[in-house]
N, C-alpha and C positions, 0 to 999 in steps of 0.2 A: 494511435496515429494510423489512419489508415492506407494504407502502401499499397494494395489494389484491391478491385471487387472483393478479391476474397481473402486477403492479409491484412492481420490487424499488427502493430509494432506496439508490443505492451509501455507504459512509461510508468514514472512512479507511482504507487497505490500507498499512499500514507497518513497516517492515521497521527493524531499528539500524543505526544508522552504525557506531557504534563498541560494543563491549558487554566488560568488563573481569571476567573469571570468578573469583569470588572460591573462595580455600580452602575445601574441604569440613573439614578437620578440624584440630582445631589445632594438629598437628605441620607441616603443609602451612603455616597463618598463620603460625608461627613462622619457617618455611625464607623464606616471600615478604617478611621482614620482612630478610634481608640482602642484602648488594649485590649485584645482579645477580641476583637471584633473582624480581625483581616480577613479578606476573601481566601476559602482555601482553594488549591490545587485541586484540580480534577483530571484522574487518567482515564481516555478515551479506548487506551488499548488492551487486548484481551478480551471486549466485549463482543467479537463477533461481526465489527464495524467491517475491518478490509473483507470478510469473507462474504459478506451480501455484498459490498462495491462490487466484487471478483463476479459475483455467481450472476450479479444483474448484467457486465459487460458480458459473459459469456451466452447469456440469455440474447443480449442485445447483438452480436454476432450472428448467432444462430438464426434470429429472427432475419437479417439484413442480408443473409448469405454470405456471412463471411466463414469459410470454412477452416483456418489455420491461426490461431494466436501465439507469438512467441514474445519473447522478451528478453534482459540481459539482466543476471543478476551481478551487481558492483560489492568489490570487497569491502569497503563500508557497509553497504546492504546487511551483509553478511554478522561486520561486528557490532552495527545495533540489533539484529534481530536473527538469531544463531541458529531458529529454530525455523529460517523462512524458506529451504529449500524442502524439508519436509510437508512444508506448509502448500506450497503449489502442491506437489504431487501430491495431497491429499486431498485436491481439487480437480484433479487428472492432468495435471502436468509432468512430463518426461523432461529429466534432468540432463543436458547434456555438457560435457567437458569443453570449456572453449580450445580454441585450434592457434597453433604459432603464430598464423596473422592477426589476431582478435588482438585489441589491449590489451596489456597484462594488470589491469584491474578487475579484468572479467574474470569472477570465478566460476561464472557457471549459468549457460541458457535454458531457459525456461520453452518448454513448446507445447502446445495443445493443438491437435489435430478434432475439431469439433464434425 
């Protein structure tokens, strides 16, 4: 979201856990309709997916003159993906503590200074 010339407001960047491909046509519906034949589960995450969305928005930033990215990260955030505030800062995002006014579902903001 973009909140002035040069602030972006991060929103969610999310990828499937799980995502189940359905038949295109319906000789294909009819084969997934026997044993052993179900469409399987496919996971999207860990491939790398959110980290080119991330790296193309800061690109896209950079290029538009947007000079600041932040974002909120939410304590659900948190307990599907444990490992996500490491994850900013390993994109160059500085982790900061929310403050007494902020929700108290916010555990914690995300800020890049590009």
């Amino acid at each position: 979201v973009r909140e002035s010339p040069k602030t972006l407001l991060l929103k969610d960047i999310s990828i499937a856990n799980m995502v189940m491909l359905t038949p295109s046509n319906s000789w294909a519906a009819l084969l997934s309709k026997l044993p052993g034949c179900q469409p399987k589960l496919i996971s999207y995450r860990g491939k790398g997916l959110g980290s080119v969305l991330l790296s193309c928005l800061i690109e896209h930033a950079r290029v538009n003159g947007v000079r600041y990215l932040y974002g909120k990260v939410m304590r659900q955030d948190l307990e599907n993906m444990p490992k996500l505030l490491q994850w900013y800062q390993k994109h160059g995002f500085e982790i900061k503590q929310p403050t007494l006014e902020d929700d108290s579902d916010i555990t914690a903001w995300v800020h890049l200074y590009i």
